[in-house]
NUTOR-199774 format. One record per residue: y, x, z of N, C-alpha, C, O in turn; residue in three letters. Coordinates in pm, whole numbers, plus 50000, padded with zeros to 5 digits. Example, Ala and Ser with C-alpha at 12.3 -4.5 7.8 and 13.67 -1.06 7.14 Angstrom:
<pts>
494315131950780495505123050780496705132050780496685142450846Ala;497755128550708498945136750714500035129050787501145134150804Ser;
</pts>
This chain:
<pts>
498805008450000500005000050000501255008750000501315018850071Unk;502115005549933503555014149907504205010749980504424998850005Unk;504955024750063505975020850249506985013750163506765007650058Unk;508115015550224509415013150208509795022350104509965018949987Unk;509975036650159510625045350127510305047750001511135051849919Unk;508885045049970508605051749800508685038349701508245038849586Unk;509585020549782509615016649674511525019249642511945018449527Unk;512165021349722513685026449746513595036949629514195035549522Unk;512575050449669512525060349601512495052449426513455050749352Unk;511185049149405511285046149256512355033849223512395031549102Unk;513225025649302514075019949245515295027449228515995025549129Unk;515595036249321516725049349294516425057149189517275064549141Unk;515025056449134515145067549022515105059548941516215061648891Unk;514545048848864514965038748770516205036148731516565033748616Unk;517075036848854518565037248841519225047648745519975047948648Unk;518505056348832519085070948745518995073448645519915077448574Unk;517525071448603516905069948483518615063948360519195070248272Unk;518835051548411519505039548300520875045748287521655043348195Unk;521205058248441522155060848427522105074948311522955076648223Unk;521505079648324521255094748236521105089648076521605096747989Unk;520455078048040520135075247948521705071647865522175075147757Unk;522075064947951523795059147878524415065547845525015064747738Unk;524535076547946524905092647980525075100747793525975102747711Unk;523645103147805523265112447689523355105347520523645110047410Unk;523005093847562523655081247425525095088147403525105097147320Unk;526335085147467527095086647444527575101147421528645098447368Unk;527545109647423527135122747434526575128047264527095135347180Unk;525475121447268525045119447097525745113846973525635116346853Unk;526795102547069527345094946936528735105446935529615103846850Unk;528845118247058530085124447011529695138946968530425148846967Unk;528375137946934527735153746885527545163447046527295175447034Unk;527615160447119527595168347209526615171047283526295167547397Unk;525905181847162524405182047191524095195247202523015197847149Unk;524695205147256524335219647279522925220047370522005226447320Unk;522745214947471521765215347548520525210147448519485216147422Unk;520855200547413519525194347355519365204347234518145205447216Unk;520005211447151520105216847063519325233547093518735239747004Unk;519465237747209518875249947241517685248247322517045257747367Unk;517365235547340515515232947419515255229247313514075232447294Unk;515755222747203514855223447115514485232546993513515230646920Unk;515355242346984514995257946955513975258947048512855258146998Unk;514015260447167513445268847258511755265747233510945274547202Unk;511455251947252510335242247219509875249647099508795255347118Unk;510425251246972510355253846809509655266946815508595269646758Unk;510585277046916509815289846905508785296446981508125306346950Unk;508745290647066507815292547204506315283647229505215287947262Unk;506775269447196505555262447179505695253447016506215242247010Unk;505355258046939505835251646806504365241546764504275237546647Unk;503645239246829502235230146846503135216246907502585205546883Unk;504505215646986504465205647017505885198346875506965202246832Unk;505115188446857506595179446718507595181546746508015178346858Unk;508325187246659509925179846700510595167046709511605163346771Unk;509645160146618509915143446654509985143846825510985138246869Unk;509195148846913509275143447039510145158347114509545164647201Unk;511335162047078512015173447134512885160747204512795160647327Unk;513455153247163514615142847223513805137747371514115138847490Unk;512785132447310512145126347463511485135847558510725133047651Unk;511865146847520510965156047595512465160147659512275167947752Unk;513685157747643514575162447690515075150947794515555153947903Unk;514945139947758515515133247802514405132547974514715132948093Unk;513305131547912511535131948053512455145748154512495144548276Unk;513035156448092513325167548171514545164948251514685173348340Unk;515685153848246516885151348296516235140248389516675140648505Unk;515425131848368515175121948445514435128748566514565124148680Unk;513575140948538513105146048661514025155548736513815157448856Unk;514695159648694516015166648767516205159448860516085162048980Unk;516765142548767517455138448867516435131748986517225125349056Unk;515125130149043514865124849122514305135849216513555131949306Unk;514575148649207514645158249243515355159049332514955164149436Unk;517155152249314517615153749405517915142749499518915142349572Unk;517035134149493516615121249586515165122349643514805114249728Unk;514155133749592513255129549655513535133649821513495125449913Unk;513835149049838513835152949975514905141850038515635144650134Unk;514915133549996515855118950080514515115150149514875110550257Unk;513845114850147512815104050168511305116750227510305119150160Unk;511645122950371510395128750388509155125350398508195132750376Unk;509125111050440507665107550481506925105850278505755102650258Unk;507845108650171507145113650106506155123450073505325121849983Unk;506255134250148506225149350158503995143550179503055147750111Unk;503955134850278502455136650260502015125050139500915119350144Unk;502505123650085501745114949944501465121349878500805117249783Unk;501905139649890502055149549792500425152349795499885150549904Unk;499665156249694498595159449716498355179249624498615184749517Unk;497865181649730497405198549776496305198149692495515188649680Unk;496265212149615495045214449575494575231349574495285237849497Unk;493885236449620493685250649564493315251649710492795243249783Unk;493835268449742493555273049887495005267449943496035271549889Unk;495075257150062495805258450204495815260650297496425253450376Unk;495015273950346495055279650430496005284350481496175285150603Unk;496865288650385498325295950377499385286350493500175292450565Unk;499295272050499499745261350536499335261150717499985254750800Unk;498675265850736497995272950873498365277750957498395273451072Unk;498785289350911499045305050927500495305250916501205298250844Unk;500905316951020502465319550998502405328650960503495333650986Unk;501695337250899501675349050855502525353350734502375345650639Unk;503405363750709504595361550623503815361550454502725367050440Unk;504255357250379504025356750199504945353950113506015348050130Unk;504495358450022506065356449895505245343349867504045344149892Unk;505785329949814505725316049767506345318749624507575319049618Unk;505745320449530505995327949372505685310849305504575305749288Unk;506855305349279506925291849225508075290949064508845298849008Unk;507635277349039508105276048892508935264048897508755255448983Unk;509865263048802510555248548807510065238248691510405234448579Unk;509195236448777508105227748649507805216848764507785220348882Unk;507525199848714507275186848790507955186148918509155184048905Unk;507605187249024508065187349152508505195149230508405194049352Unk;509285208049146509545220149190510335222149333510835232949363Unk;510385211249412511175211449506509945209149610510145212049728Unk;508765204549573508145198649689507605210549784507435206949901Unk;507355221849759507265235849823507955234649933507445235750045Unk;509255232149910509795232450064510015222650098511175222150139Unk;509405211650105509025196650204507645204150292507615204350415Unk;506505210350200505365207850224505545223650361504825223150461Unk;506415234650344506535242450413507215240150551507035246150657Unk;507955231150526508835227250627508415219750726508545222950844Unk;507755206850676506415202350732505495207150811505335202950926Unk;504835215850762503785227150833504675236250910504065246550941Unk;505855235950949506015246151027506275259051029506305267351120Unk;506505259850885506405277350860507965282850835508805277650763Unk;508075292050898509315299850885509925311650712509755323050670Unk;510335304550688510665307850534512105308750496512985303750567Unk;512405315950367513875316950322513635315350196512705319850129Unk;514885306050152514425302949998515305309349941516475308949978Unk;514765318449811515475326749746516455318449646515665310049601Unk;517805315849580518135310449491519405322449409519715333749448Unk;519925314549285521265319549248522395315149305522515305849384Unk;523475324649249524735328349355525645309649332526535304549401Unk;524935304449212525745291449170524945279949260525575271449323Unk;523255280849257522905269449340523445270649525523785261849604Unk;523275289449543523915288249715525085276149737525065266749816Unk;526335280749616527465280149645527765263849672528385257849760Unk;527015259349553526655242549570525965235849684526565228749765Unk;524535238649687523635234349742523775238749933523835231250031Unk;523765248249925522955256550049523285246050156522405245750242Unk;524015239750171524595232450290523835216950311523425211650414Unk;523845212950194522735200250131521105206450187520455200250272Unk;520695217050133519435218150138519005221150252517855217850284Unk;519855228350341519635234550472519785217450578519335216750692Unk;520395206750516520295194350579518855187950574518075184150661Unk;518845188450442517625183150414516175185650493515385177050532Unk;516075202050506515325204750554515425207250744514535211250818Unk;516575203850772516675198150934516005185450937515145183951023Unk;516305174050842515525162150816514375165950838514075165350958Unk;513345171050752511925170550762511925178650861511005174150928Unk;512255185850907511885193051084511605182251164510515180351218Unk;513075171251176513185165951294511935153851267511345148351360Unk;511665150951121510655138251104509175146851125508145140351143Unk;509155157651123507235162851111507365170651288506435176251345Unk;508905168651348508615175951500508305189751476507465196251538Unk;509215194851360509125207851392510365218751414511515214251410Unk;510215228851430511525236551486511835248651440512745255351487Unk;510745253751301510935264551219512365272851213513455269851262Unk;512005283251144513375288351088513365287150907512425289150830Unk;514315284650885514645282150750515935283250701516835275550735Unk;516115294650606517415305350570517315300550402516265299150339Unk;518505298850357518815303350199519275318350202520005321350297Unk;518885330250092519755339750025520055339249886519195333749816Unk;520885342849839521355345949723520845358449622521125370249647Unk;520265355349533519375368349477520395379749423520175391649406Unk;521365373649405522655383449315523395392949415524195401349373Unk;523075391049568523695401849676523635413749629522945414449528Unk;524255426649675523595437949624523035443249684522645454049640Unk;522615438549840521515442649918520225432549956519675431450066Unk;519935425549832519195415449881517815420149884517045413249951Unk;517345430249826515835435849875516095439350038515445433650127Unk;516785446150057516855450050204516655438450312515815438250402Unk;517845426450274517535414950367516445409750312515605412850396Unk;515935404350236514615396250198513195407050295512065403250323Unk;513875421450328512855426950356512595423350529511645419450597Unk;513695426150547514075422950683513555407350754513155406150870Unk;513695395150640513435385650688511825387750644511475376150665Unk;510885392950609509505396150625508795407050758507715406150817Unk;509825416250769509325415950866509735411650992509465417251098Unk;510605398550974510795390751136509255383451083508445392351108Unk;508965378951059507935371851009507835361650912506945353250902Unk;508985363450829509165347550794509055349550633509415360150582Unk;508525338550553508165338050414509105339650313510315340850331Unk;508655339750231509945341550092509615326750006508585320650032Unk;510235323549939509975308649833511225318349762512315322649798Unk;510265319149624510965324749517510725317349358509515315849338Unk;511525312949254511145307849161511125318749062512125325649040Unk;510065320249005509855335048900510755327448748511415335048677Unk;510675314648719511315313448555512625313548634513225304648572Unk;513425317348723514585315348750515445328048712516575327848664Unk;514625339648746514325355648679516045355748715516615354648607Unk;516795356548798517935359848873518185371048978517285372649062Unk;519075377448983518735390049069520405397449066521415392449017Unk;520305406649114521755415249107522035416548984521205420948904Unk;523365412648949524105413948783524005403148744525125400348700Unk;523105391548727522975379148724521775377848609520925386648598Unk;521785367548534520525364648474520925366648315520095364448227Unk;522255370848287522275382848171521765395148155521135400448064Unk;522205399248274521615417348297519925416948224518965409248219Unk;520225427748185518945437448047519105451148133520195456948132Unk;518215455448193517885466548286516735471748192515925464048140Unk;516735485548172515715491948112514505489848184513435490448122Unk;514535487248310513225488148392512565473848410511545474348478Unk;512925460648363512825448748321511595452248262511495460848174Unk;510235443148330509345440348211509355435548096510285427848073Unk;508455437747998508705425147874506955422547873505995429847848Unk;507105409647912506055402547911506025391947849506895383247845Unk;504365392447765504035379647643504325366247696504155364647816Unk;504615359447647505055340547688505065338847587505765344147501Unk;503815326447574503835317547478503645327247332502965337247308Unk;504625318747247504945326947129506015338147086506465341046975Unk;506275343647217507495350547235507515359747337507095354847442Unk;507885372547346508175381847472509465378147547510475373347495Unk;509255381847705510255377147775510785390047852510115400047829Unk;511565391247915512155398947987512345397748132513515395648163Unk;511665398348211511295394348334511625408148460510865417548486Unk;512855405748513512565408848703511095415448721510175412748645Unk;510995422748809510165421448902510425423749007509785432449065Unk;511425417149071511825417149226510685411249331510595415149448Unk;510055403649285509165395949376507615402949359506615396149386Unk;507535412749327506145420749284506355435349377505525442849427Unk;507795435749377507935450049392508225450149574508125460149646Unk;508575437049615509045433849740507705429949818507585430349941Unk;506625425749719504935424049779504795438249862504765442249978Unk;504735444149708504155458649677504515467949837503665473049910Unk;506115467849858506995473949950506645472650045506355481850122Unk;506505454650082506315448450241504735449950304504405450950422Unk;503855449750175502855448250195502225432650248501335429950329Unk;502935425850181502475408750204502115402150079502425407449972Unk;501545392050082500615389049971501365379649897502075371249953Unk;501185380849727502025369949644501245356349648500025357649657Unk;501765342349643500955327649664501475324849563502685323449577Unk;501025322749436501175312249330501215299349389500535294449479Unk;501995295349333502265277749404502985269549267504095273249228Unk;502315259049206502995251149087502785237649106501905232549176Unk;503585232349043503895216049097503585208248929503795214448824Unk;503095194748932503605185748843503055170948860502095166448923Unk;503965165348785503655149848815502135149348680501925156048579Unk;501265136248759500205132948705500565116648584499885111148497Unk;502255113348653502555100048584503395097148543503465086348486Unk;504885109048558505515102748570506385092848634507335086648587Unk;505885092548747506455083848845506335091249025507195098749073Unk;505565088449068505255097249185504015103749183504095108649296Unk;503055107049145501415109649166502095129649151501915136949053Unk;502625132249242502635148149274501555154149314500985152849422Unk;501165164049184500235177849242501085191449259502095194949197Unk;500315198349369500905206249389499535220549433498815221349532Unk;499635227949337498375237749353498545249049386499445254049319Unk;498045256849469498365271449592497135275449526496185267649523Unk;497045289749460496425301349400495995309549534496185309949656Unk;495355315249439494505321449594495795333049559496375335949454Unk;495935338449721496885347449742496345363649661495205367349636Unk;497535370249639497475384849560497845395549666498985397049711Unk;496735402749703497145411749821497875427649733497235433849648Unk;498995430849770498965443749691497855457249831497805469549831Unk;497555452649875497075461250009495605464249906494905474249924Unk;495345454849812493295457249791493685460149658492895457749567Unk;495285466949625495035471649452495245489949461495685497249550Unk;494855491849363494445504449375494555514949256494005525649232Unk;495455507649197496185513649060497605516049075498155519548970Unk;498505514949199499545520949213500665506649193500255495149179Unk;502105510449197503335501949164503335500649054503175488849022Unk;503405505348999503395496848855502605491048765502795486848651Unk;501735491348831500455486748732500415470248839500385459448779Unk;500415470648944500855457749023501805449548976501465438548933Unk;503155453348976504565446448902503855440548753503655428748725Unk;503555452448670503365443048547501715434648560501575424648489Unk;500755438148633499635430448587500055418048654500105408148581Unk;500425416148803500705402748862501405397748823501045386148798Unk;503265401748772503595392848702503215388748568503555377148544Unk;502635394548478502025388448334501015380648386500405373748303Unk;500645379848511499145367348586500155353948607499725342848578Unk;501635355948664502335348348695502665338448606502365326748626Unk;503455343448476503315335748370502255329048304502385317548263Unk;501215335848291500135325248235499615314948341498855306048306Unk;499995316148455499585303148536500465294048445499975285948367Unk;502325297048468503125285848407502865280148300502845267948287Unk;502505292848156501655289548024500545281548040500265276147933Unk;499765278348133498505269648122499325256948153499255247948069Unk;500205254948277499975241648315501815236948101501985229148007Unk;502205244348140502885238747974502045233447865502495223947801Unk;500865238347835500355234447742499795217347743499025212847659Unk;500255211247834499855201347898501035193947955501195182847904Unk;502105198148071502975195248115504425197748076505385197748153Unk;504435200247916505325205047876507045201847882508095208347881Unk;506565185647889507755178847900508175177348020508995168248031Unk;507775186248170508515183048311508755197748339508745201148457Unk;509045210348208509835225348256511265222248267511795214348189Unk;511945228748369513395229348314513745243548246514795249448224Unk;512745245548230513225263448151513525261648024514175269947960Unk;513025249747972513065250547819514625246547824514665237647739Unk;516025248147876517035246147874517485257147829518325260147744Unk;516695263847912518035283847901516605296547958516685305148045Unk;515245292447857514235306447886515085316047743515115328347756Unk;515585311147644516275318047545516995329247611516985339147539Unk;517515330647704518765337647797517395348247817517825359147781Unk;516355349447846515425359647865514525369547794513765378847821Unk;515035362247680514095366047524514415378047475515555382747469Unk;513245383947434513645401147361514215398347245513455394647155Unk;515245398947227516295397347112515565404946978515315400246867Unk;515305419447036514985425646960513765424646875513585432046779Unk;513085417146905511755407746858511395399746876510305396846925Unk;512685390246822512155373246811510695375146681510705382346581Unk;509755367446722508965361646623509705352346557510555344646602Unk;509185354446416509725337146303508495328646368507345332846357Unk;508685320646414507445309146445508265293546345507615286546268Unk;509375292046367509875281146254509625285346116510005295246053Unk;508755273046079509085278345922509995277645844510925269945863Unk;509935284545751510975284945613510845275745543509805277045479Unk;511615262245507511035247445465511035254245274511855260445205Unk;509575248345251508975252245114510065234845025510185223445070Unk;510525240344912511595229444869510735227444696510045235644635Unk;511095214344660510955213744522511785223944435512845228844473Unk;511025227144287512075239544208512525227544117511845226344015Unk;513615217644137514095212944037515305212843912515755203743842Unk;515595227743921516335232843870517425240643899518175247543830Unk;517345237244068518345235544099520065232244110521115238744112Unk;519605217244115520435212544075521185206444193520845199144286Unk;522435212644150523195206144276523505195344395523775196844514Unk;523345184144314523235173044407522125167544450521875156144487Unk;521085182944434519895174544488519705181844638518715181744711Unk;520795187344653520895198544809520935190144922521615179844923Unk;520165194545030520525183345145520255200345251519745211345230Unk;520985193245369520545200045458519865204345548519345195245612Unk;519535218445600518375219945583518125217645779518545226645852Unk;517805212045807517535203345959516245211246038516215212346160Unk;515235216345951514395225146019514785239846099514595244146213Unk;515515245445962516135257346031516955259046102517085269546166Unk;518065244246114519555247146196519815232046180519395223246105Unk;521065233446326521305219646362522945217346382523665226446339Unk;523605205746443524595204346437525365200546587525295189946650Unk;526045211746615526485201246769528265208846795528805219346759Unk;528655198246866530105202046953529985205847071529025203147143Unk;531195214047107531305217747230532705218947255533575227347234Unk;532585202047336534135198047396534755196047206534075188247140Unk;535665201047150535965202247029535855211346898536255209646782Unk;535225220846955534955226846887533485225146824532585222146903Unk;533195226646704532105222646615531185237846577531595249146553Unk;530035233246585529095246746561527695240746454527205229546437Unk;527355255646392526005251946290525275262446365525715273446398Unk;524055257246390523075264646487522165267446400521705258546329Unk;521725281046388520395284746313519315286746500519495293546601Unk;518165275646452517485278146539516405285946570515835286346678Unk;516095293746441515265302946477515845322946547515165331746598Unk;517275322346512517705332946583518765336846691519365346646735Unk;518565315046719520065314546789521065316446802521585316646914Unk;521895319346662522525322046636523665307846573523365299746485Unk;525215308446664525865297246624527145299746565527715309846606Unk;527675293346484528515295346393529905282646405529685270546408Unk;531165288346410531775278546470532325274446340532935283046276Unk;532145257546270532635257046159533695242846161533765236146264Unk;534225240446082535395227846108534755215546112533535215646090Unk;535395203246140535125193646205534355187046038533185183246031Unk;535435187045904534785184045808533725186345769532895178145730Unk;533615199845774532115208145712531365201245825530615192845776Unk;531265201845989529805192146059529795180346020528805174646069Unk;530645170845930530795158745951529795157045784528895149045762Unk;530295166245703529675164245544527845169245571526915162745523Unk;527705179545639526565184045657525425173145742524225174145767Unk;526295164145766525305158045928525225144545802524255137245819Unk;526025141245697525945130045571524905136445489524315127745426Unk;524385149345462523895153345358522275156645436521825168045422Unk;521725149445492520565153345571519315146945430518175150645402Unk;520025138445384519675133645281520335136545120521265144645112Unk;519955131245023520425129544881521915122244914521705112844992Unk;522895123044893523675111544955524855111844815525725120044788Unk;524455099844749525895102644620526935102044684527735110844654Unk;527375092344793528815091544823529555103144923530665102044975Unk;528555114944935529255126844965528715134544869527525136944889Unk;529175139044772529285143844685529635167244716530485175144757Unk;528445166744666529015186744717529685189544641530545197444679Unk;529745185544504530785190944441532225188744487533215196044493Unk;532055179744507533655169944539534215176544702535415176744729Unk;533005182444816533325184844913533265200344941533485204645055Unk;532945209544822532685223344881533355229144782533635224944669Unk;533645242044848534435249744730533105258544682532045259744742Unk;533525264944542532485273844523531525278944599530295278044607Unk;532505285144657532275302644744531455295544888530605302644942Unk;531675283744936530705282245031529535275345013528565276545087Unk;529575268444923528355266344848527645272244804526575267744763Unk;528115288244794526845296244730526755304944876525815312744893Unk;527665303344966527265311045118526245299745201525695302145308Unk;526145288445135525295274845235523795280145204522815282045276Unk;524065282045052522645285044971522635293745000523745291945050Unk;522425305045025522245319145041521445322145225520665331045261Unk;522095309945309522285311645443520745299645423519825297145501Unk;520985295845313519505283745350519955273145405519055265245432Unk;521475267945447522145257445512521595247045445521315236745506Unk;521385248345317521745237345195520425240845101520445250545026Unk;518995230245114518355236745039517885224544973518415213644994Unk;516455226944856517125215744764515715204244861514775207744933Unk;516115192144823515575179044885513895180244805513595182144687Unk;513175178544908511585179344906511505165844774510815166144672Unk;512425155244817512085142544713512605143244523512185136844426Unk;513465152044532513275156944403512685162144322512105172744346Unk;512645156544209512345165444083511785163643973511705172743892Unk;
</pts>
């Protein structure tokens, strides 16, 4: 039978739901689609098995879980509907561990389910969620203390400090845990910084550029890494939440670096398994681009194969596989999505290009392009000729 709280819960997120939806409608009818425009690159090059027909609803499934994200820790006596799977032993024990988590389905429920049990932990974040959050979350989790009767310690730090190995070390050996999100890959300099000493590890269809702050702080402290990943089974509430058997660096025996890169390349393919499946509840597919080896993007989009009909001019449409169309605030951009690369062009040129997706007589290229960019559209592949011709 459903309490109170989880039918409040799903009528607050229904809400949200109608509100996000109106939200992003309008948003669409003013082009203002950068976000949606770079997850669905991101989707294209990384997992290109999933349609682009379903990139929109896969964006929209990823805003709706955001938002009940920040209503679920409203409601603790949710925290045991959550269902555990793997080793919880960890849940036991106060014994200190890195909590090596992903922002995938219920990425928040980690610290209900820690807080709950009693365990003394610090949650690692960026210098933008501290500045927001920390005061909210540090409430939240007085809430579930005072509802599960417990009296833990529970700290936010900021990963961007410039002494934050030192304190993260410090709070391990008072005894107390780490909760770290690895796709969050944030650290001193911020989540631009390209450090030569940055792994590059395989993801998906693409190499990434990955931290190893949380491998190297195992390695240091000598405390064990806990895979921990979350996702919904419905869509609605049915939360799993699965604890990996712990990674001791104490029983490896190949040194620091062979630890940093083998555990974290173990780290990612946990996230890679549950995507191939849960694809539509990551929030990484917003901004994992920000992590990508530039220097070797794979082509995974194809090059759209066109009729040879002479090429003839008005049979050009644009080309929607390779590149897309969005604003930002007023300014207008042509996105090639396979190298991420955006191009800031006038309000006419997005307005003729976004008419020409098709054959369209009443925009006419002759009538709307000058030479010289018509043979830079063609050249760039902007403008290629329509599959229905010929």
């Amino acid at each position: 039978m459903e309490t109170i709280s989880s039918q409040l819960y799903k009528q607050n997120y229904h809400r949200l739901k109608e509100h996000i939806t109106q939200r992003e409608q309008l948003k669409k009818e003013k082009k203002q689609l950068k976000d949606f425009n770079f997850l669905s690159a991101n989707l294209s090059n990384f997992l290109p098995t999933v349609p682009e027909s379903s990139h929109e609803n896969i964006y929209y499934n990823i805003l709706y879980n955001n938002s009940r994200l920040v209503t679920e820790p409203s409601y603790p006596d949710l925290i045991n509907n959550i269902n555990r799977l793997g080793d919880t032993s960890c849940l036991e024990q106060q014994t200190p561990a890195i909590y090596c988590t992903y922002h995938l389905g219920s990425y928040r429920s980690i610290i209900g389910v820690l807080a709950s049990a009693g365990k003394d932990f610090v949650l690692l974040v960026d210098q933008n969620t501290y500045n927001k959050q920390h005061i909210k979350v540090t409430e939240i989790v007085n809430s579930i203390h005072a509802n599960f009767n417990q009296s833990s310690y529970f700290g936010l730090e900021a990963a961007e400090q410039h002494d934050i190995a030192i304190r993260l070390f410090k709070h391990i050996r008072s005894g107390r845990s780490i909760v770290a999100y690895l796709d969050g890959n944030t650290g001193v300099g911020g989540i631009y910084k390209k450090d030569p000493q940055f792994l590059n590890i395989p993801f998906l269809h693409q190499n990434l550029y990955s931290r190893k702050g949380i491998t190297t702080l195992s390695y240091a402290a000598k405390v064990p890494v806990i895979p921990v990943i979350s996702w919904y089974d419905d869509h609605e509430q049915d939360v799993k939440l699965k604890f990996y058997d712990p990674i001791n660096p104490l029983e490896w025996t190949k040194g620091k670096e062979d630890y940093c890169y083998t555990v974290t390349s173990y780290l990612y393919k946990i996230l890679e398994e549950k995507l191939l499946t849960y694809y539509d509840q990551w929030e990484g597919w917003l901004y994992v681009h920000k992590y990508l080896d530039w220097d070797n993007i794979k082509r995974v989009i194809s090059i759209e194969n066109t009729t040879d009909n002479g090429g003839a001019v008005e049979n050009l449409v644009f080309n929607k596989t390779e590149y897309s169309l969005f604003k930002l605030d007023e300014n207008c951009f042509l996105f090639n999505r396979a190298t991420y690369s955006a191009y800031e062009i006038n309000e006419e040129l997005l307005s003729f290009l976004d008419k020409r997706e098709t054959v369209n007589p009443e925009y006419s290229i002759a009538a709307n392009l000058s030479d010289s960019l018509l043979q830079n559209l063609i050249e760039k592949r902007v403008l290629i000729q329509s599959k229905l011709a010929s």
